[in-house]
C-alpha positions as CSV (number, residue, x, y, z in Angstrom):
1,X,0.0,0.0,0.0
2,X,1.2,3.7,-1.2
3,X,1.7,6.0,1.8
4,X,-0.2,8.5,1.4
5,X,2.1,12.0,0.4
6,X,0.2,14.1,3.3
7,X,1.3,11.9,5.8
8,X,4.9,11.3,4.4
9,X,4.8,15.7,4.6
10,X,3.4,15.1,8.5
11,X,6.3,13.2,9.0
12,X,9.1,15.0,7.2
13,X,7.2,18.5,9.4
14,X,7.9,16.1,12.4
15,X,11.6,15.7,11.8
16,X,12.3,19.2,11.3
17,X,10.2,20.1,14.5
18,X,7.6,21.9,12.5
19,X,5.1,19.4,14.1
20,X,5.1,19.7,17.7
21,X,1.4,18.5,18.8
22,X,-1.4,16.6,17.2
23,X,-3.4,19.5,16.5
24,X,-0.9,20.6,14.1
25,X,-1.3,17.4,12.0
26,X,-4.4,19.3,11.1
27,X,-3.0,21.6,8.8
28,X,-1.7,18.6,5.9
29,X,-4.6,16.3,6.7
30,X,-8.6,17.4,7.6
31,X,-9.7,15.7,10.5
32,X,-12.3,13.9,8.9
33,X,-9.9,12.2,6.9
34,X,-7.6,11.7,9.7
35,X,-10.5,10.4,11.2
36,X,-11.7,7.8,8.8
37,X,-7.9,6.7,8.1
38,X,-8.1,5.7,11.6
39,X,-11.0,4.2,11.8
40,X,-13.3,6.5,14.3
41,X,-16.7,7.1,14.4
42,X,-17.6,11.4,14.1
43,X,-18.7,11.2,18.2
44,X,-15.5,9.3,19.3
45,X,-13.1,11.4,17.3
46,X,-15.4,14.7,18.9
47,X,-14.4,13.5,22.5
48,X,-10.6,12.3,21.9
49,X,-10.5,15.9,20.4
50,X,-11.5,17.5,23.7
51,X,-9.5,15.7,25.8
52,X,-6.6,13.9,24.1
53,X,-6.0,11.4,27.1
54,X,-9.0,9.0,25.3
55,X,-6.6,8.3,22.4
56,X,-6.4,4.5,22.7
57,X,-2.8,2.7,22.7
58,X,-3.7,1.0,18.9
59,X,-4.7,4.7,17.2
60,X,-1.6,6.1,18.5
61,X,0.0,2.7,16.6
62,X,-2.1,3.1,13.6
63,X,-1.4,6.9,13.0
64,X,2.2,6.4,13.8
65,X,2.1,3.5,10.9
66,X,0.0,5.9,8.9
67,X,3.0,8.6,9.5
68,X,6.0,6.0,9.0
69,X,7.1,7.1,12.8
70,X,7.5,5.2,16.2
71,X,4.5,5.6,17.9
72,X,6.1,7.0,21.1
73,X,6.5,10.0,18.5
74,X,2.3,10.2,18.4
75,X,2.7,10.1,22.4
76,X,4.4,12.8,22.8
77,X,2.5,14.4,20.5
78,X,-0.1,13.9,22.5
79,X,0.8,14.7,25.6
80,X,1.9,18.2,24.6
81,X,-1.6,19.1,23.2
82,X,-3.0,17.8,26.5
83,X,-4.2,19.7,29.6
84,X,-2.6,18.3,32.5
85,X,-5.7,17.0,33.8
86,X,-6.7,15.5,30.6
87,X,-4.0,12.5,30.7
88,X,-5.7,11.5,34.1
89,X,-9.4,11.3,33.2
């Protein structure tokens, strides 16, 4: 399967550090898309949005694969976008 040239961009942005947290993804790929590519329903992806904690263990491996990075990259990703109260909920 093709990667797909928005998320080989997402990752090259990574590299260079002009990526530093998930909502910047946003900018090279919609939401939706992102969305769909990861296989979320619309109300799901609504409340992972508001509070980035919910992301389960095998999206953060699936966008990471989606990416080409290690998915510890997507953690940290993450946890910057997160309110510190929003990892613990």
């Amino acid at each position: 399967m093709a990667q797909d040239k928005r998320y080989t961009a997402i990752r090259n942005l990574i590299k260079v550090g002009e990526i530093t947290k998930l909502e910047d993804m946003f900018m090279y790929v919609k939401e939706t898309q992102m969305r769909k590519d990861l296989n979320i329903g619309y109300h799901p992806w609504r409340k992972k949005m508001k509070n980035f904690g919910l992301f389960e263990l095998q999206q953060m491996k699936k966008l990471a694969s989606l990416i080409g990075v290690d998915y510890l990259v997507i953690v940290e990703l993450i946890n910057k976008g997160c309110a510190p109260n929003d990892l613990h909920q």
